[in-house]
MIDO-647049 format. One line per 4 residues: number of its first residue (from 0); their letters; for each residue x negated, y negated, z negated of C-alpha. Coordinates in steps of 0.02 Angstrom, whole numbers, plus 50000, padded with zeros to 5 digits. Example, Ala and Ser with C-alpha at 12.3 -4.5 7.8 and 13.67 -1.06 7.14 Angstrom:
2
0	AS	49385:50225:49610; 49316:50053:49643
***
This chain:
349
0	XXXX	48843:52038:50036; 48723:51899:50034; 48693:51916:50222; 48883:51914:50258
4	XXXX	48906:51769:50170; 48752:51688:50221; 48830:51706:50386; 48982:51654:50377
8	XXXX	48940:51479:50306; 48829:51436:50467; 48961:51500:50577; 49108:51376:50474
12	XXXX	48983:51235:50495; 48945:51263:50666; 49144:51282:50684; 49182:51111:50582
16	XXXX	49046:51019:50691; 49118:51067:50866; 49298:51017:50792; 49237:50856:50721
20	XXXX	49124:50825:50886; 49281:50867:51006; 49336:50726:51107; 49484:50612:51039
24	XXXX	49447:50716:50883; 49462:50564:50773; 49603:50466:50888; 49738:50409:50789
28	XXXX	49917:50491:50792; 50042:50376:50903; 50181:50357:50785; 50284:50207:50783
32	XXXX	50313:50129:50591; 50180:50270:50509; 50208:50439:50475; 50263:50532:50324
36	XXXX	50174:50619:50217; 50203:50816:50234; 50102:50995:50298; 50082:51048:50457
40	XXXX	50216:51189:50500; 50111:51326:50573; 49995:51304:50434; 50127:51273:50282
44	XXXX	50206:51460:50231; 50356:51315:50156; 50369:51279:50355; 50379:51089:50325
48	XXXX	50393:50966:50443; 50230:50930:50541; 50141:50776:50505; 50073:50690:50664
52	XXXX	49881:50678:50636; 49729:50661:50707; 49657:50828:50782; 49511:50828:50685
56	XXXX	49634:50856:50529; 49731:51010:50626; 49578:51076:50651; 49474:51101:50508
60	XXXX	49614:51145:50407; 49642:51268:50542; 49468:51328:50504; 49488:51325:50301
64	XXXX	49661:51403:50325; 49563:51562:50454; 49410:51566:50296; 49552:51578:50163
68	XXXX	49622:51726:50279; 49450:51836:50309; 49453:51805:50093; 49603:51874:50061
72	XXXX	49533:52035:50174; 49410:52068:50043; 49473:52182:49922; 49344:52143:49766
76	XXXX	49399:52007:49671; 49222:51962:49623; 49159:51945:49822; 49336:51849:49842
80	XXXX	49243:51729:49719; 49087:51714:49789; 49168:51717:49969; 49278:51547:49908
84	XXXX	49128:51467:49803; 48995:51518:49946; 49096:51480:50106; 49266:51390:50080
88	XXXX	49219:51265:49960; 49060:51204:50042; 49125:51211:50215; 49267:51080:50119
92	XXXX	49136:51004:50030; 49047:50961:50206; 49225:50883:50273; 49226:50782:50162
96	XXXX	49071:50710:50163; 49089:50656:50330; 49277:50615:50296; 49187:50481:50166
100	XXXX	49048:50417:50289; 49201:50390:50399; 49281:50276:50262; 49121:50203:50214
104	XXXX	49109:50121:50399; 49280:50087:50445; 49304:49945:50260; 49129:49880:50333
108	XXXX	49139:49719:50419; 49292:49674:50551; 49458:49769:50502; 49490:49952:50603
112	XXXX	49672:49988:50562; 49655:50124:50691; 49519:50212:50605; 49593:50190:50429
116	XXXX	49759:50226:50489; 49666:50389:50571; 49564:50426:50410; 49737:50428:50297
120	XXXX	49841:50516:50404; 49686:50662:50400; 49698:50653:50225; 49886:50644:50203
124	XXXX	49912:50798:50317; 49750:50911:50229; 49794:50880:50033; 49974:50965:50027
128	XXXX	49909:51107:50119; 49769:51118:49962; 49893:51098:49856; 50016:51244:49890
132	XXXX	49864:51355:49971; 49795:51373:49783; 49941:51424:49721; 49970:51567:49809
136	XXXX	49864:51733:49785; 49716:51760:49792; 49682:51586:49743; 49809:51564:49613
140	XXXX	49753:51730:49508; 49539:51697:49552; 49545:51526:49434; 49701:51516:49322
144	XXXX	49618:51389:49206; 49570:51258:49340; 49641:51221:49541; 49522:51302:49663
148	XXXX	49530:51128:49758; 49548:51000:49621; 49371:50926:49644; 49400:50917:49832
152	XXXX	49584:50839:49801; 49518:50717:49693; 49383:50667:49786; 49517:50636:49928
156	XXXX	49624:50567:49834; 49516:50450:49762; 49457:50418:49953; 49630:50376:50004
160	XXXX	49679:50262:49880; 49503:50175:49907; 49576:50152:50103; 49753:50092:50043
164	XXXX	49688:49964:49929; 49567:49906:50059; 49699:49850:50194; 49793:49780:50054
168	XXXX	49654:49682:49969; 49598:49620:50153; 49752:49542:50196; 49754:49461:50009
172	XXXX	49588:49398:50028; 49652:49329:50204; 49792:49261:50150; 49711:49175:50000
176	XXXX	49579:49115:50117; 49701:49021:50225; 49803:48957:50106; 49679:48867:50013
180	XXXX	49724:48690:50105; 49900:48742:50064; 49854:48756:49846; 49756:48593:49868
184	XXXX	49907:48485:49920; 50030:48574:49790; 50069:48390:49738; 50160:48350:49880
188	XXXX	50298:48447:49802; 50312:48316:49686; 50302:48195:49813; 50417:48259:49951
192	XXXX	50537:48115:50008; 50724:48156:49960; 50779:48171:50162; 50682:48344:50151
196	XXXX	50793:48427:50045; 50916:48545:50159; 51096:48527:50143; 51200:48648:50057
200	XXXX	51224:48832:50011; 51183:48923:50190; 51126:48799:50283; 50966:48797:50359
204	XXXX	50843:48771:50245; 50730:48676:50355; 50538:48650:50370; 50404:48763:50282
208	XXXX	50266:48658:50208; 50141:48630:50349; 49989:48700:50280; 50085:48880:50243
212	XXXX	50120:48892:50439; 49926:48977:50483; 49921:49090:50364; 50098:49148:50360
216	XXXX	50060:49191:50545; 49920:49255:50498; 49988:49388:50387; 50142:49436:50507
220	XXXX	50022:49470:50641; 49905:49601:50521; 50045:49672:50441; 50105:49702:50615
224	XXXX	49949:49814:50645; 49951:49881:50477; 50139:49953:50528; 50062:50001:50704
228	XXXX	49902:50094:50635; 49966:50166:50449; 50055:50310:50392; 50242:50273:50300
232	XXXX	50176:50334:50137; 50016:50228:50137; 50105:50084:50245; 50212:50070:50080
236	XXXX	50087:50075:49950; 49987:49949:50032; 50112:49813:50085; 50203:49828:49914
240	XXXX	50009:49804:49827; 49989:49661:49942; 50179:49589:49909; 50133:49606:49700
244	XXXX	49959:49520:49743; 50024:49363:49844; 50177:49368:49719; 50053:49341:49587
248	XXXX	49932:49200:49651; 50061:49096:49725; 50151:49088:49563; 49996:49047:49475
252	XXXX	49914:48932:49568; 50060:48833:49647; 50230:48858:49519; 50140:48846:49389
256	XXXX	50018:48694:49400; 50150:48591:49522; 50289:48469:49484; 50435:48470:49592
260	XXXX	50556:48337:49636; 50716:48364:49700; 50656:48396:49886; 50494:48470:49837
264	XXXX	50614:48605:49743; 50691:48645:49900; 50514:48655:50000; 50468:48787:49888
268	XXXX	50623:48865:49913; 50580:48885:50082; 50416:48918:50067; 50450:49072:49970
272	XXXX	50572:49163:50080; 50453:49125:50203; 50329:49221:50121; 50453:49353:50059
276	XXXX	50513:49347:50249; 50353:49399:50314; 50347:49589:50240; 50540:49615:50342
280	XXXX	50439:49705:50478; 50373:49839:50358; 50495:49820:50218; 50685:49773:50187
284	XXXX	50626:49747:49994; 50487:49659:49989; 50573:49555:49849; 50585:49700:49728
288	XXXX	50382:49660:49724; 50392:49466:49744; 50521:49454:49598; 50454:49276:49525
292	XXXX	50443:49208:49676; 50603:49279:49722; 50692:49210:49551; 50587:49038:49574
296	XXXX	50700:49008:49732; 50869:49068:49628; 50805:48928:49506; 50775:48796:49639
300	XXXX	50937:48831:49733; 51040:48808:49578; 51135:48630:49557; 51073:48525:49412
304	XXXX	51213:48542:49302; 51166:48740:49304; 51003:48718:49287; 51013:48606:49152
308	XXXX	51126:48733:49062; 50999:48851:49106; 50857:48742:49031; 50957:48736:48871
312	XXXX	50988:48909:48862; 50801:48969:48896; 50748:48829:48738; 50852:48890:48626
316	XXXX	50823:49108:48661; 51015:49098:48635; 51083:49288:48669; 51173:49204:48810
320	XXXX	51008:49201:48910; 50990:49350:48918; 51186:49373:49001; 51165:49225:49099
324	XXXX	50989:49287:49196; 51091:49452:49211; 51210:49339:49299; 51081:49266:49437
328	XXXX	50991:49422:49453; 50830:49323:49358; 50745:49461:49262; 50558:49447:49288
332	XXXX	50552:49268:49224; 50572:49261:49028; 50641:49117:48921; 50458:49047:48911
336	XXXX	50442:49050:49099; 50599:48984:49130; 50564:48823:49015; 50409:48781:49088
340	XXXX	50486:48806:49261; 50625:48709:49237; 50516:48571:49144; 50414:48555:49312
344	XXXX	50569:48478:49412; 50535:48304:49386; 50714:48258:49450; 50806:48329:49294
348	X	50685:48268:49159
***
């Protein structure tokens, strides 16, 4: 028994090494916008739709699927155990160790959306297969109190959110980078001459604020390779991290410590659809995770009368706040918020 198993643990490893060492192995799938999460179809008994990933994925799942086969052969449950702890698991266990030297050297140094994108499409097509393979015999009745594959899911899920959160936090840290010229002359909102201000209710709204130009480019251009590189599922989890991140600091370190006159107010206005603007190519909601910058620019666009209403109405906590930000759709900014917002337009104090 020893022997058999001895054996075939060098011949998976041998198998997962010519696999990994094929060529185009770790190539990236081609698929326009991301892919989906889902299992591959000859290797799902649900027969769901195939997820396009790289081959290295296709084939050492082929290989754990072809171990989990010669297991079920064996008609001792006790060499079934030793079988999965001896040979499956370790010949995982070794996947995914080089799975996480892969995503160790892809978030070093320059960004390589095509081998992030590569690395979380592997891991997006592998897990669901885990997950329904140990739920079906002999898996299922071998280790009723704990999942056969929860360390190894885990660990990869762990991996993948590690990958999301590191094309998200790049951009961020990007973005923040570039914009810092942009922060520093925040009092120019305050200063902006009153023949800025665009004309009415859908008109063009103008000029963006000159120091938001780079790094507004900037992000288009990376989200653009983000969309190119990234599957759906990730794609989305990342750009909506990135959308609550920018949401966040631009709020705080430009609404929030600025003063706004009357043409200012407007800038802003335009400066956050920009911004907002700028996730269209991977999202048509990117507002759903922008939502105070997104109500800042409802403020802004209202005519003084209404804001001053609104002013009064946010002072006082009046019951009729509440129906009136119902009214503009202004939900993330509270009474509180909406004071000190509407304090910082210099034109209607």
């Amino acid at each position: 028994m020893q022997l058999w198993l001895k054996t075939e643990r060098e011949d998976a490893s041998a198998r997962l090494a010519a696999v990994l060492a094929a060529p185009a192995a770790w190539d990236a799938p081609a698929v326009p916008g991301g892919v989906d999460e889902a299992g591959g179809a000859d290797l799902s008994s649900a027969g769901s739709s195939p997820l396009r990933a790289p081959a290295c994925a296709s084939g050492a799942m082929r290989l754990s699927l072809d171990l989990l086969e010669r297991v079920r052969l064996v008609s001792d449950p006790a060499a079934q155990g030793r079988a999965i702890d001896e040979v499956l698991l370790p010949t995982l266990g070794e996947f995914s160790a080089i799975l996480r030297a892969k995503a160790a050297q892809a978030m070093i140094g320059a960004a390589d959306w095509e081998s992030v994108g590569a690395l979380l499409a592997t891991l997006l097509f592998a897990a669901p297969l885990l997950e329904e393979w140990q739920e079906e015999p002999p898996l299922a009745s071998l280790d009723a109190p704990r999942a056969v594959f929860g360390a190894v899911l885990r660990g990869w899920r762990e991996m993948r959110e590690e990958l999301e959160e590191h094309a998200s936090s790049t951009l961020a840290a990007d973005f923040f980078h570039g914009a810092g010229r942009y922060v520093g002359e925040r009092r120019d909102f305050r200063l902006a001459a009153e023949g800025e201000a665009a004309g009415g209710e859908g008109e063009p709204l103008g000029d963006l604020s000159p120091a938001l130009c780079e790094p507004l480019s900037l992000l288009r251009s990376q989200l653009a390779a983000l969309r190119a590189q990234l599957p759906a599922a990730s794609l989305r989890r990342a750009w909506r991290s990135l959308a609550e991140a920018l949401d966040t600091w631009v709020y705080e370190s430009v609404v929030r410590r600025s003063a706004f006159s009357a043409a200012g107010a407007q800038r802003f206005r335009r400066d956050a659809q920009a911004l907002v603007d700028s996730f269209s190519g991977v999202s048509a909601s990117a507002h759903t995770a922008m939502r105070r910058l997104h109500e800042v620019a409802i403020v802004f666009g209202l005519p003084p009368p209404a804001r001053a209403e609104l002013l009064q109405l946010a002072s006082a906590g009046a019951a009729a706040l509440s129906r009136r930000r119902d009214e503009l759709g202004v939900h993330a900014l509270d009474g509180e918020s909406l004071s000190e917002l509407l304090a910082s337009l210099v034109v209607d104090s």
